[in-house]
N, C-alpha and C positions, 0 to 999 in steps of 0.2 A: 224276590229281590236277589235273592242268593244266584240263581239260574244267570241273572243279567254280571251279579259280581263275577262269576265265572268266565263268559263273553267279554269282558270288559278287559280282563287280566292280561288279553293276550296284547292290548293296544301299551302294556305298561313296558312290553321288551323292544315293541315296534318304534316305541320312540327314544327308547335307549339307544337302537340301532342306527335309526334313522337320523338323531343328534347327537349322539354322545352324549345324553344328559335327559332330566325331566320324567325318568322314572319315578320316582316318589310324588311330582303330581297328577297322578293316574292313583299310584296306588295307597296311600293313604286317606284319600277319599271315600275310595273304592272300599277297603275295610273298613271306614267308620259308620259309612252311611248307608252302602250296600250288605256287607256281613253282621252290622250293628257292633263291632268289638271295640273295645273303650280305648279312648288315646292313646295311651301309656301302651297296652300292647300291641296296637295296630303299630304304633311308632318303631317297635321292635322287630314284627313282624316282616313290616317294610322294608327294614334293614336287611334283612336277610332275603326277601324276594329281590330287591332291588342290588344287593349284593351280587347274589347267583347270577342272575342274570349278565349284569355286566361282566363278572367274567367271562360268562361264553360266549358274550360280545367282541370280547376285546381280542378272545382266541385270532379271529380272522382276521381281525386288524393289525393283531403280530404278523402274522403271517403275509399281512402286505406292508409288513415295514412301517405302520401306523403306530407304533406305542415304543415311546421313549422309557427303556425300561429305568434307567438312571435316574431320569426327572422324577418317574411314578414315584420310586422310592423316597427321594430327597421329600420328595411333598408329603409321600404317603406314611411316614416314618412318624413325623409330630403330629399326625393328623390322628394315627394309630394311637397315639400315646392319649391326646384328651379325647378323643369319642370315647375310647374305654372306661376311664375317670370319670364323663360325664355319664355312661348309661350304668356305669357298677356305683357308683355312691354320688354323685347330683341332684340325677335323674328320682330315685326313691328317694330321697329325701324334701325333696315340694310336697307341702301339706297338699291333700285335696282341697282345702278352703285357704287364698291366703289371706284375702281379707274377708270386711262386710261394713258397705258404706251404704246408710238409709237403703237399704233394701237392694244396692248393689252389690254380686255376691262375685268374687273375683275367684274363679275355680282354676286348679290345675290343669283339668280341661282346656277351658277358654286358653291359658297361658301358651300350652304348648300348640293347640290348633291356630290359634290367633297369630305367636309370629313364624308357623309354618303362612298362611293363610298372605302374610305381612309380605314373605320371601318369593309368593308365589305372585305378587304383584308387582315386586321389583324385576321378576325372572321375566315380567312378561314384556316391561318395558323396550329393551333393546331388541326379541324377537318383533313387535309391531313398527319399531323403526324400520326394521328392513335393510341394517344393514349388512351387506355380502360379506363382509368379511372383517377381521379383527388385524389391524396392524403393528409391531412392536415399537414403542417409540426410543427403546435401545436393542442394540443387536446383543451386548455383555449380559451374560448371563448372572443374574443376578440372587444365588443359590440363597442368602439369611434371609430374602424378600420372601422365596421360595417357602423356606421354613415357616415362618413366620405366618403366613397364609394359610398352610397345610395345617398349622395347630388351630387357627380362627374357624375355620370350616371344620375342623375334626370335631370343635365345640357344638357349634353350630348343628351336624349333621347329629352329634351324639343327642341335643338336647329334643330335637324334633323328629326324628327318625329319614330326614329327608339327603338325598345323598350327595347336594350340591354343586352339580356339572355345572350349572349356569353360572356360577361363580366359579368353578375349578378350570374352565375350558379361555375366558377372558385372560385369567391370572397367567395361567401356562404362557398364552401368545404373548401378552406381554410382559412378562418376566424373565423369559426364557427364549425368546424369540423364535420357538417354534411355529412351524406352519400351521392352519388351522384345521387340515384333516387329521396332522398327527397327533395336536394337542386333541379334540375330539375321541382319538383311537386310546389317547394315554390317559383320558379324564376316563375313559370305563374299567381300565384297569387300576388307578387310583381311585373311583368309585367301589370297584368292588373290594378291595382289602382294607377301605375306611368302614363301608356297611357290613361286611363279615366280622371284623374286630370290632365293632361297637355294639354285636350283634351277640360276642362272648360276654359281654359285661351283664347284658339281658336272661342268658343263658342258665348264669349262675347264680342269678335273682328269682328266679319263675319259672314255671313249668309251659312247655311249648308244646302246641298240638300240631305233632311234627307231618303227621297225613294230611292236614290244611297245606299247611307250607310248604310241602312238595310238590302237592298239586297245583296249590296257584304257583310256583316257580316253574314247572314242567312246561303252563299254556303260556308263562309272562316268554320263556328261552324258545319255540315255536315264533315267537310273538319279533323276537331278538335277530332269528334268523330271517325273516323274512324284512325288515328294518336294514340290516345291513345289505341285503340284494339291493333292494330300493335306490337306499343311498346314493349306487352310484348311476341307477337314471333317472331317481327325482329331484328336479332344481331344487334346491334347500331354503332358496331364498321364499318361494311361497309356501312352502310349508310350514318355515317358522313364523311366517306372517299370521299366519289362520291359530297355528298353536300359541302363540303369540296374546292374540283375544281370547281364546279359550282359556287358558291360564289367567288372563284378567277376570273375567266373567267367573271362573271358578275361586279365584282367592274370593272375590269380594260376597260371594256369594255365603264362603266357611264363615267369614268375617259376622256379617247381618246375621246369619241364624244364629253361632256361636254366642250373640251379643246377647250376653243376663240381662235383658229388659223388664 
């Protein structure tokens, strides 16, 4: 299984590249079910492959004028602040058992794969609509909306290890009424400074087997650069159709097994 988690790594940068978003559902799977490692540190893990990555995503999307480096920040600022608070003192603090009801056993496990599992079924929704594009319903830039968002998702992304394009890429366009290849460009570089800083909170909690995580980050940035060639000759609209169901079929899938029956 290991061999196939290796093969797999590299589809975790191709769709980084190829949306700006959806890395952590590739790769939080991919270490729980394929390397077997337990939530809690695949969660962290993730952070930091999915991190790396998007920055060397984002490199060439600087470089075409794609990432609003001002926005990144405004968002990525509050977001920096709770992912860290959530993955240095939240995050170890959920008991492994929270409950236990007639023989329903509510684990920390379940918790945190459940509402990754929860997010990956919302994420899938708007991809299977199909629709082309996100339009702003104000042009005024709306910077405490901004803020405000960027700490929601910092919590969010610090409690599950997941890095939230699919919710940071919608907000940008309409909050800020940028266009949606640049909100795309600038969600990978607010992706990666929320997963690398939630990723110090882990850091200083645990010991990391830092030759894994090279490696799978080495095949995910291969995986990054050939995502962003793509981009700009594959229609985006059927791709996130197909990713779209695949992300349904895969939350519900964490969901069912997950479930302490």
């Amino acid at each position: 299984m290991e061999y196939f988690g290796y093969l797999a790594s590299i589809f975790i940068g191709l769709l980084l590249g190829l949306l700006g978003g959806g890395g952590s559902i590739l790769s939080i799977p991919i270490l729980v079910y394929l390397f077997k490692i337990d939530a809690v540190t695949a969660s962290a893990y993730s952070l930091f492959i999915v991190g790396t990555t998007s920055f060397a995503g984002a490199i060439p999307k600087y470089s075409d004028h794609l990432v609003n480096i001002k926005t990144g920040f405004l968002f990525g600022i509050p977001s920096i602040i709770t992912i860290f608070i959530t993955r240095k003192f939240i995050v170890p603090s959920i008991p492994n058992v929270l409950f236990e009801v007639d023989g329903f056993i509510f684990t920390k496990r379940f918790l945190l794969l459940g509402i990754f599992a929860l997010l990956m079924v919302l994420a899938s929704i708007p991809m299977i609509r199909g629709r082309r594009d996100i339009h702003p319903g104000r042009k005024k830039y709306q910077a405490l909306w901004v803020i405000l968002e960027g700490a929601i998702i910092g919590f969010l992304t610090g409690l599950v290890g997941a890095g939230g394009g699919f919710l940071i890429i919608p907000a940008l366009v309409l909050l800020t009424g940028l266009p949606m290849k640049t909100a795309s460009g600038t969600s990978l570089f607010i992706i990666a400074i929320n997963s690398l800083s939630g990723f110090m909170g882990d850091v200083l909690n645990s010991t990391m087997d830092w030759k894994f995580l090279i490696t799978i980050t080495a095949i995910a940035i291969v995986g990054v650069h050939f995502g962003n060639i793509l981009s700009r000759k594959i229609p985006g609209i059927k791709l996130k159709i197909a990713f779209g169901w695949f992300t349904l079929a895969m939350g519900c899938w964490i969901l069912i097994r997950e479930t302490p029956l």
